[in-house]
C-alpha positions, 0 to 999 in steps of 0.5 A: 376595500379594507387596505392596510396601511401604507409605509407612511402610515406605519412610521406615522402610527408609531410616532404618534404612539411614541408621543402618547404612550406617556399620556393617560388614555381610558379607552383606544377605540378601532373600527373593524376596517385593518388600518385602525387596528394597525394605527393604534397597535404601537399605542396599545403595545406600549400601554397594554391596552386592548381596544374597543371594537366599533363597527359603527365608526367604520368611516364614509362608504366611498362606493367604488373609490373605496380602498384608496381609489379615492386618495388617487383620484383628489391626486391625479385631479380627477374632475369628480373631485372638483365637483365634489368640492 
């Protein structure tokens, strides 16, 4: 799954854009998976950036928990979760 980021993500990436759009960044990196291009676009946009593209940081391979199945699960305490932990 590739999902975009939710309402909170959104408000989260832009404050935190906000709060290092002052700072100096050599390089912003992002994955091929939409929400870390979606994270960073408020930080590219007030630096004028554009990111490196890594495939390879895509992140851990969730099978069929992918595409937020897996945040809903650790919420509703799925018994999976307590034995992963």
């Amino acid at each position: 799954g590739d999902p975009a980021l939710a309402p909170d993500g959104l408000d989260q990436a832009e404050r935190v854009g906000q709060r290092l759009s002052g700072s100096r960044i050599d390089a912003i990196y992002v994955s091929t998976l939409r929400r870390t291009a979606m994270t960073a676009a408020p930080l590219l946009a007030a630096t004028g950036m554009t990111p490196g593209v890594e495939p390879g940081i895509r992140g851990v391979h969730l099978g069929e928990w992918g595409g937020g199945l897996y945040r809903q699960r650790i919420a509703e305490g799925h018994p999976m979760v307590a034995q992963m932990i």
